[in-house]
N, C-alpha and C positions, 0 to 999 in steps of 0.2 A: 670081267668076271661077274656072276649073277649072283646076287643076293640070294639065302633062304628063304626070304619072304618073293621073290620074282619065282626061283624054282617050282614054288607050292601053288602060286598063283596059275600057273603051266596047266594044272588039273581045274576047269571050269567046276566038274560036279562037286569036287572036293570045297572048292570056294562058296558056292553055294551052298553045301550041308553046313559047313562050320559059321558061314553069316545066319542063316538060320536057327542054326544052332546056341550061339554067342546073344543072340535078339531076344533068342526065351526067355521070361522071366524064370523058369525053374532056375535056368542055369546061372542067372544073375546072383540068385539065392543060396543055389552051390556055391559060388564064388565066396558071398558073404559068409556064407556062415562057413565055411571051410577056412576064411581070414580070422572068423573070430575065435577058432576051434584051435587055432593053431597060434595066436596070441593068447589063450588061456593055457595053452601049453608052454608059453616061454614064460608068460608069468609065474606060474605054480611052480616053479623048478625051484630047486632047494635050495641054490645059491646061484640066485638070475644074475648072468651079468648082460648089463642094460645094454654097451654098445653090440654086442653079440645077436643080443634077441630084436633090437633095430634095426640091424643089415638082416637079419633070417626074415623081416617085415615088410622090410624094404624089397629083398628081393622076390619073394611073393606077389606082391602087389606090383612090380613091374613085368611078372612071369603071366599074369591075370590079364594085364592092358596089354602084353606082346601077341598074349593069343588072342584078345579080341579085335585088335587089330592087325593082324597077318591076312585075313579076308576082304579087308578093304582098299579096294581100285587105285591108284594116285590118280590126283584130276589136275588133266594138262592143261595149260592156259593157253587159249586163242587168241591171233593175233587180231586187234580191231578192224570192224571193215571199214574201209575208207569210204565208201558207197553211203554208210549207214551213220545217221548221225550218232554220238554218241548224247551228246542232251537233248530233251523236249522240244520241238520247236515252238518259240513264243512267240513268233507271228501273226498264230492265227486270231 
């Protein structure tokens, strides 16, 4: 079964506009201050309760890092070549 992050990956242009997208500093800055917009809203509330307004923090801030990382590649690991050393040679 494919993941949501393999289905979206499927769409190269779309990978591309949202890496691009996700690298701007505007959007870095949307991010922030839309975090900080949205903890002065839990705070200011008439009768905050803490663990409440934590998990709405928490889950933001992993809504943030899921979409900026949804556009990025997994990197497969190659197997060593045997041909090729893998240290310096200190012979010479």
């Amino acid at each position: 079964m494919e993941t949501p992050k393999a289905r979206f990956q499927q769409a190269e242009k779309d990978v591309s506009w949202l890496a691009d997208v996700t690298a701007n500093s505007i959007f870095s800055r949307a991010t922030d201050a839309a975090l900080l917009q949205m903890q002065s809203e839990v705070v200011g509330q008439e009768q905050p309760d803490a663990m409440r307004g934590y998990y709405r923090m928490e889950g933001a801030q992993l809504f943030i890092k899921s979409l900026m990382n949804i556009a990025e590649k997994k990197i497969t690991k190659t197997a060593a070549n045997p041909d090729r050393p893998l240290n310096l040679n200190h012979k010479v």
